[in-house]
KEKE-3310 file (N, C-alpha, C; in steps of 0.2 Angstrom, whole numbers, plus 5000, padded with zeros to 4 digits):
npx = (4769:4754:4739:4724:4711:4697:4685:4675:4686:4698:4699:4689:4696:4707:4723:4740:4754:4767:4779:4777:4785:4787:4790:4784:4771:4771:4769:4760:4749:4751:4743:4732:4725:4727:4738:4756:4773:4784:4792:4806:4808:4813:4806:4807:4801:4786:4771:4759:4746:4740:4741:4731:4721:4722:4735:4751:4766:4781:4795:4808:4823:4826:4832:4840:4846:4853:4862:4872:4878:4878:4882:4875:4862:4861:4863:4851)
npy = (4749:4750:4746:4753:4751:4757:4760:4778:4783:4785:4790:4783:4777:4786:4792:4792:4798:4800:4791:4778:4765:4748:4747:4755:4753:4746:4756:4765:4755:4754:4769:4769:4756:4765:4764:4764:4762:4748:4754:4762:4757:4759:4765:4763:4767:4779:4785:4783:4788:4803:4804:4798:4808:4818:4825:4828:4820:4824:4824:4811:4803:4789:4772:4757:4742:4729:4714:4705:4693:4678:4673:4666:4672:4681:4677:4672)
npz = (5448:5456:5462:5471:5479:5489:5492:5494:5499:5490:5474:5460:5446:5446:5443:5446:5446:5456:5463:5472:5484:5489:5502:5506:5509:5522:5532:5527:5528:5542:5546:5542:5548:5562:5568:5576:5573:5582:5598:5592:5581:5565:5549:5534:5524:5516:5520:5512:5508:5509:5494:5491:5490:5482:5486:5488:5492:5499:5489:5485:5485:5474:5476:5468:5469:5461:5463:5450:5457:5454:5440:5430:5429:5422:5408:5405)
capx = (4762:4750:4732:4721:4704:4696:4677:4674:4694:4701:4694:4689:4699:4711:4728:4744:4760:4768:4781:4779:4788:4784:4791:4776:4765:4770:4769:4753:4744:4750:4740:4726:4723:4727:4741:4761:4776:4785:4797:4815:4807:4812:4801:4810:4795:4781:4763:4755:4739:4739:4740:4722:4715:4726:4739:4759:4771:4787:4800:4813:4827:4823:4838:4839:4853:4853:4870:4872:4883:4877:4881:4867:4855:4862:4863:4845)
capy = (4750:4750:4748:4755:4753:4759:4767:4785:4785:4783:4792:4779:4780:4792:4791:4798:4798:4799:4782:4775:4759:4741:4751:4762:4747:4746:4765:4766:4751:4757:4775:4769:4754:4768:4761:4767:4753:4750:4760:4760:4751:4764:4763:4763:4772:4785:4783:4787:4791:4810:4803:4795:4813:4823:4830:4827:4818:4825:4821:4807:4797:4782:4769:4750:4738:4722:4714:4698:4688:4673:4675:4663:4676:4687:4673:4668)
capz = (5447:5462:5461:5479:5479:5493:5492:5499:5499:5485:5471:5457:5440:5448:5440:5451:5445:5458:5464:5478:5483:5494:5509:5509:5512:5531:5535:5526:5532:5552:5546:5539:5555:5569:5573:5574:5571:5588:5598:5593:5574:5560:5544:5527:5517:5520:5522:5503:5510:5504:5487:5489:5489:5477:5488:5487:5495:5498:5484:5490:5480:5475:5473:5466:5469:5460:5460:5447:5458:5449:5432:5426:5430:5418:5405:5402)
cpx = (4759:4742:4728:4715:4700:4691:4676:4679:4696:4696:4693:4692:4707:4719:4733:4752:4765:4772:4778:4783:4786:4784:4786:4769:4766:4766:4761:4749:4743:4745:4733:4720:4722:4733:4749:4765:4780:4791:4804:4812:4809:4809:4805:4804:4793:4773:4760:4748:4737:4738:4734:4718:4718:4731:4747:4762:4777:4794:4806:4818:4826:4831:4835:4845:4850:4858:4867:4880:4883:4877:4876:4859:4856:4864:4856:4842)
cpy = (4748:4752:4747:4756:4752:4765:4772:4786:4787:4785:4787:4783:4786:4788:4794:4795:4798:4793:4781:4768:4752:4744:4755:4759:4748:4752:4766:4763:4753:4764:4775:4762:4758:4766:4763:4761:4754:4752:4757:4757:4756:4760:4766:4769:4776:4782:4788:4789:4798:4809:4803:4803:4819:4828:4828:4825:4822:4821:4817:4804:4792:4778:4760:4747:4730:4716:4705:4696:4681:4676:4671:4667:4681:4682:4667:4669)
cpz = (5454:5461:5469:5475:5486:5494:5496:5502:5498:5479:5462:5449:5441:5444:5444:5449:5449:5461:5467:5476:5490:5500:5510:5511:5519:5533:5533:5531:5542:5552:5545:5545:5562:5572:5572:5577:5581:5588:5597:5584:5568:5554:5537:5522:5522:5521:5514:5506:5506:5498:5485:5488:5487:5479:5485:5491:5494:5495:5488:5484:5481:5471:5472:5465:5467:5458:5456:5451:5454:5444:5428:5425:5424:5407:5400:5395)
residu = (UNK:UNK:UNK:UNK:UNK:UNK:UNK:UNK:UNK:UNK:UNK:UNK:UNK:UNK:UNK:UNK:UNK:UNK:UNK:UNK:UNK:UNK:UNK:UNK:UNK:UNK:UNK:UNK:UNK:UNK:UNK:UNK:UNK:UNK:UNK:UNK:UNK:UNK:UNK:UNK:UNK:UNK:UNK:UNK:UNK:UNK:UNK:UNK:UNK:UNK:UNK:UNK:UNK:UNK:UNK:UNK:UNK:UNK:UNK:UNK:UNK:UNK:UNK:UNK:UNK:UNK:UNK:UNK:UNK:UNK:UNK:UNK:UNK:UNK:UNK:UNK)
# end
């Protein structure tokens, strides 16, 4: 879940189904300051921007590794 509020941006109430993930927090934030990350830096995500005003992102896989090396973790 992700909530953007952002007046004359961000259209209120809007609902978007769409994922995004943490990683889209950088790439945005550089899109929305003017600013691009530095050279040689790759960026894990995308810039969700488009989404604020009802376009589409292009579809990606989305993966999640969570190993229980401690097994206490798995125990609670």
């Amino acid at each position: 879940p992700l909530l953007v509020r952002w007046p004359g941006r961000a259209k209120p109430g809007a609902v978007v189904s769409t994922p995004v993930h943490a990683v889209d927090l950088l790439p945005t934030l550089f899109a929305w300051a003017g600013a691009q990350a530095p050279a040689g830096h790759l960026l894990d995500g995308v810039d969700f921007t488009p989404l604020l005003s009802g376009q589409r992102l292009r579809e990606r896989p989305f993966f999640w590794y969570m190993p229980f090396y401690d097994y206490r973790w798995a125990h609670t």
